[in-house]
C-alpha positions as CSV (number, residue, x, y, z in Angstrom):
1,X,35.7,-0.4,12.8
2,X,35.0,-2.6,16.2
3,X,32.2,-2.1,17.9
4,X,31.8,-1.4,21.4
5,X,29.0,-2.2,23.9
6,X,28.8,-1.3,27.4
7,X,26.5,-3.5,29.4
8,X,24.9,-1.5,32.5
9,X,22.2,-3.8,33.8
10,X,22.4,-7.8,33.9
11,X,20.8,-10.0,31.9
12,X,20.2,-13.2,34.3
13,X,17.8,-10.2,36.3
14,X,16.5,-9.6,33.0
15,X,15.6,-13.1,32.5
16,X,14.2,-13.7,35.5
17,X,11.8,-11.2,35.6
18,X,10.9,-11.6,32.0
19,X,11.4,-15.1,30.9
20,X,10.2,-14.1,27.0
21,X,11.6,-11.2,26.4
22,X,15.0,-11.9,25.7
23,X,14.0,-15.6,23.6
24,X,12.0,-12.9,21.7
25,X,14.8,-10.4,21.1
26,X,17.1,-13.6,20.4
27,X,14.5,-15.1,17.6
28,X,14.1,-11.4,15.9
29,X,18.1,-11.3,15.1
30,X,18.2,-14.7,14.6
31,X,15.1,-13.9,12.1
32,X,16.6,-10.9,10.5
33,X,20.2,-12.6,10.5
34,X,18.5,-15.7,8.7
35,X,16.3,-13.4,6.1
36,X,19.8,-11.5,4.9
37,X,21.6,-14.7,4.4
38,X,19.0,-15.6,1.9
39,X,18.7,-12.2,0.3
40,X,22.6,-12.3,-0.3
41,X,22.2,-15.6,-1.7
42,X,19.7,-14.5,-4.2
43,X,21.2,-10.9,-5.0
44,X,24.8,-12.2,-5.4
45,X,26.3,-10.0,-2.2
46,X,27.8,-10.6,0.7
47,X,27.4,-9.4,4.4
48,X,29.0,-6.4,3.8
49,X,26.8,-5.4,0.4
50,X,30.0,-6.4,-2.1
51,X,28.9,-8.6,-4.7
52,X,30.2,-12.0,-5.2
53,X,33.1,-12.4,-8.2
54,X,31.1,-13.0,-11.3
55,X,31.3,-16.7,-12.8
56,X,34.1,-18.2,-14.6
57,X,33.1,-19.5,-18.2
58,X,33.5,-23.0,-17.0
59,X,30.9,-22.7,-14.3
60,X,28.3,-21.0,-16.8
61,X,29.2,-24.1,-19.2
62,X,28.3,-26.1,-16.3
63,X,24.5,-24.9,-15.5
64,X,25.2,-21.7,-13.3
65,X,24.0,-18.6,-13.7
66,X,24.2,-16.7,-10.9
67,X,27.3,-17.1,-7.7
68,X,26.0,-19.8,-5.3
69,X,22.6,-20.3,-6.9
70,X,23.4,-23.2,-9.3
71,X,21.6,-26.1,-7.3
72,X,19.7,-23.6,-4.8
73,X,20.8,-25.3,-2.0
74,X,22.6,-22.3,-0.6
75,X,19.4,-20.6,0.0
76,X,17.9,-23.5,2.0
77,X,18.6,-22.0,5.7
78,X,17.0,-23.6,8.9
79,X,16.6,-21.3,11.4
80,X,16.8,-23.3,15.3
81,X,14.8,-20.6,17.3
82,X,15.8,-19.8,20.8
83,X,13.8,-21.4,24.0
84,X,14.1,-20.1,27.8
85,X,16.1,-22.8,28.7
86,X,18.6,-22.0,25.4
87,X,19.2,-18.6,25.0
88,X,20.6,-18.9,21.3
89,X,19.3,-19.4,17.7
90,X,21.2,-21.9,15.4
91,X,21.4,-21.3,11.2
92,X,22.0,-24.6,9.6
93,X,22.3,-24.5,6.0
């Protein structure tokens, strides 16, 4: 189901006469968004709450135990936070 948002006020006012608030706003998602990839990682689900296909034998046979959790590098997420100047957070992984 799409989403729909209807925007009534502007941001660049917004901004202006609150240069934190919306960097602030930005880092929480950006937080929460960063903290669910990791979760996911460790629980075996996706974004959506389905779990990942379960292992073939050759993969256990291999060292892995759990869907992307063999090395653990999957979990290792940096989270860019967003400044005034750039309004946006950045998830490298």
């Amino acid at each position: 189901m799409p989403n729909r948002i209807t925007q009534t006020y502007s941001f660049k006012k917004l901004k202006r006469k609150h240069p934190g608030i919306l960097r602030d706003a930005i880092n929480v998602m950006g937080s929460f968004i960063n903290k669910a990839i990791q979760d996911g990682v460790e629980n075996g689900t996706d974004i959506h709450g389905n779990a990942f296909e379960k292992l073939k034998p050759n993969t256990i046979m291999m060292g892995g135990s759990k869907p992307l959790l063999r090395s653990g590098k999957m979990k290792e997420t940096l989270l860019k936070k967003a400044t005034n100047k750039d309004l946006k957070f950045i998830i490298q992984m």
